[in-house]
C-alpha positions in Angstrom: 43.2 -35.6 35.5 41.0 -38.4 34.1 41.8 -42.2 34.3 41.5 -44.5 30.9 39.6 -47.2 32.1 41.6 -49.4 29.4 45.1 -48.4 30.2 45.1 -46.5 33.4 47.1 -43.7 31.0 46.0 -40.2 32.9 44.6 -37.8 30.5 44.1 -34.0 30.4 40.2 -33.0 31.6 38.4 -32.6 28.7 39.2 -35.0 26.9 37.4 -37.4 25.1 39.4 -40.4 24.2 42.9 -42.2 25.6 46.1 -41.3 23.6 47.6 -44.0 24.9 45.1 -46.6 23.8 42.1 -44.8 22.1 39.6 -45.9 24.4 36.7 -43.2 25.1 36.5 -41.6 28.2 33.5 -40.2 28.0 31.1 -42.9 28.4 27.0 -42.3 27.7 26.0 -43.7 30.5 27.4 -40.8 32.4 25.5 -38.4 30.7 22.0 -37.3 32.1 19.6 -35.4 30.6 16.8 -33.6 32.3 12.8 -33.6 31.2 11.6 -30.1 31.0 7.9 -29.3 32.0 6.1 -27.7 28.7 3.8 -25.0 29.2 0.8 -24.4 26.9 0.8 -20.9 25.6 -1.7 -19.0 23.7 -2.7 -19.2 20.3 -2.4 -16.6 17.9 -5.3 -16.2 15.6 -6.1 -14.2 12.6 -9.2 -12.6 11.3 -10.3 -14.2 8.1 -10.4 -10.6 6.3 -7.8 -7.6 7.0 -8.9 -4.5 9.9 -8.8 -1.8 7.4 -9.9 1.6 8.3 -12.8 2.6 6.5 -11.9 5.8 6.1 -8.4 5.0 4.5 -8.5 6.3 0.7 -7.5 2.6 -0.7 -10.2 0.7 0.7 -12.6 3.5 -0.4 -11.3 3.2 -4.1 -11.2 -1.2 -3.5 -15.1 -0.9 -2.6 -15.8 1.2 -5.8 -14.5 -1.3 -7.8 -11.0 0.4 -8.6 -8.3 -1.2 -10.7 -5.1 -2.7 -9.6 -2.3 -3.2 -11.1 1.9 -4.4 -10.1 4.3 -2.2 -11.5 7.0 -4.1 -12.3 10.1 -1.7 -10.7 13.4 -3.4 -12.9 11.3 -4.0 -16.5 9.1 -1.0 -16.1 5.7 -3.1 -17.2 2.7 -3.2 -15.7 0.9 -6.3 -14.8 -3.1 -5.0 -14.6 -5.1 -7.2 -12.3 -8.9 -7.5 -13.5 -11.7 -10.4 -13.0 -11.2 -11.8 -10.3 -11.0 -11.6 -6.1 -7.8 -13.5 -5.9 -4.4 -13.8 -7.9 -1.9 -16.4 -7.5 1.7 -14.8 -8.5 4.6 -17.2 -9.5 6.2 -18.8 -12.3 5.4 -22.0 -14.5 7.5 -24.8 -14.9 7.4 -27.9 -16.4 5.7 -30.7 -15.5 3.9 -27.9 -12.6 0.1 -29.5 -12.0 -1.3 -26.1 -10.1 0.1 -23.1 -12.2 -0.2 -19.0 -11.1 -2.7 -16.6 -12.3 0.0 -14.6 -12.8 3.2 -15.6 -14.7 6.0 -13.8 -13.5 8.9 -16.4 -15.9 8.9 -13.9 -18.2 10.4 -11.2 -16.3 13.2 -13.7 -14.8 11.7 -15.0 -12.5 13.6 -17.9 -11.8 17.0 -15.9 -11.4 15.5 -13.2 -9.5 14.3 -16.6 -6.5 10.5 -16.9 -7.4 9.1 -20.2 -6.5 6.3 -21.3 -8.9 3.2 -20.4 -6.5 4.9 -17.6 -4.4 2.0 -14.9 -3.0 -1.5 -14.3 -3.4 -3.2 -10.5 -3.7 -7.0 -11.1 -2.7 -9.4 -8.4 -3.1 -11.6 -7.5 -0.3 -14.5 -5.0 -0.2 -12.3 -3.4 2.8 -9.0 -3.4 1.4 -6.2 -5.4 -0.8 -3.8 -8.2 0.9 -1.0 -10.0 0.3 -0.4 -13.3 1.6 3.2 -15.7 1.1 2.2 -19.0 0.0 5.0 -20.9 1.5 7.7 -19.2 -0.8 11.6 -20.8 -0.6 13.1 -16.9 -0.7 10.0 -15.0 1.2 8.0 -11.9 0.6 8.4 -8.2 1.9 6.1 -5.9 1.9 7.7 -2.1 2.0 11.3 -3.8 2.8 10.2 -6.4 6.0 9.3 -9.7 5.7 6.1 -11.2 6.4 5.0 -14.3 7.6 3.9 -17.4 5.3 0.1 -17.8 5.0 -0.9 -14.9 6.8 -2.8 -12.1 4.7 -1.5 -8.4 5.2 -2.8 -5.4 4.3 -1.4 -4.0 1.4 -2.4 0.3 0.3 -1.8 1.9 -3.2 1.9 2.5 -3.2 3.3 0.1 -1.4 6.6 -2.4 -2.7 5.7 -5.8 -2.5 9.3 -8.3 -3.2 9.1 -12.0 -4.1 12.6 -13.1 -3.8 14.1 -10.1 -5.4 11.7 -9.7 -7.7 10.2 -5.7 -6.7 6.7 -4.5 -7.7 4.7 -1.8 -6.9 1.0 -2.1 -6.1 -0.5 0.5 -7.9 -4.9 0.6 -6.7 -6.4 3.5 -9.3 -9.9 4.8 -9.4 
């Protein structure tokens, strides 16, 4: 049983405060925490450019100056992707200072939960990646998620998903 220290009114253990008197019976000072010694661990790093086997078909057809495109899986379109090394997808909105390369508002982009700079596709003379730039609703490449600001390989074929948005990366000789 625990003692109120106001009324001397014995309490079940647990309890918190006196219904007797109100008072609390659990007091701060009584509570102790414990310092925990942190240990450094290792830092992950990431290679400025993707690992891609050379001998893999798509980053054959990448170096020989292929097109890409995003196939569009709920509209149908295709989005080609031309002149350039790097593509910011997203949607514009008002009053945005930095707008996308690619405006995805058209195809409902806002209902389907992509932010206004969502992912970049960079072009690479060894392969295509895809890199979140911070998104609210994330990006999946082939159904798992990947991790914001990190580039990942992407190959002709594969689903790419911003928010629920779904494209296909198409990479065509």
């Amino acid at each position: 049983m625990i003692l109120c220290p106001n009324c001397q009114h014995q309490e079940m253990p647990g309890a918190l405060f006196c219904s007797e008197c109100g008072a609390q019976l659990v007091g701060y000072e009584r509570l102790t925490t414990q310092s925990l010694r942190r240990i450094p661990s290792e830092v992950l790093t990431y290679p400025p450019q993707p690992k891609v086997d050379p001998n893999d078909a798509a980053a054959e057809s990448v170096a020989a100056g292929s097109s890409i495109s995003l196939f569009l899986i709920d509209s149908g379109q295709t989005l080609n992707l031309a002149g350039r090394k790097e593509f910011a997808l997203g949607r514009i909105a008002e009053g945005q200072p930095i707008l996308p390369d690619v405006d995805l508002s058209i195809y409902e982009a806002y209902a389907q939960g992509v932010s206004r700079l969502h992912a970049a596709i960079k072009v690479y003379e060894n392969g295509v990646v895809v890199t979140d730039l911070g998104s609210s609703n994330g990006t999946r490449v082939n159904g798992q998620k990947i991790v914001p600001h990190v580039d990942y390989p992407i190959h002709n074929g594969d689903i790419i998903s911003l928010g629920k948005l779904k494209m296909q990366v198409l990479i065509a000789n």
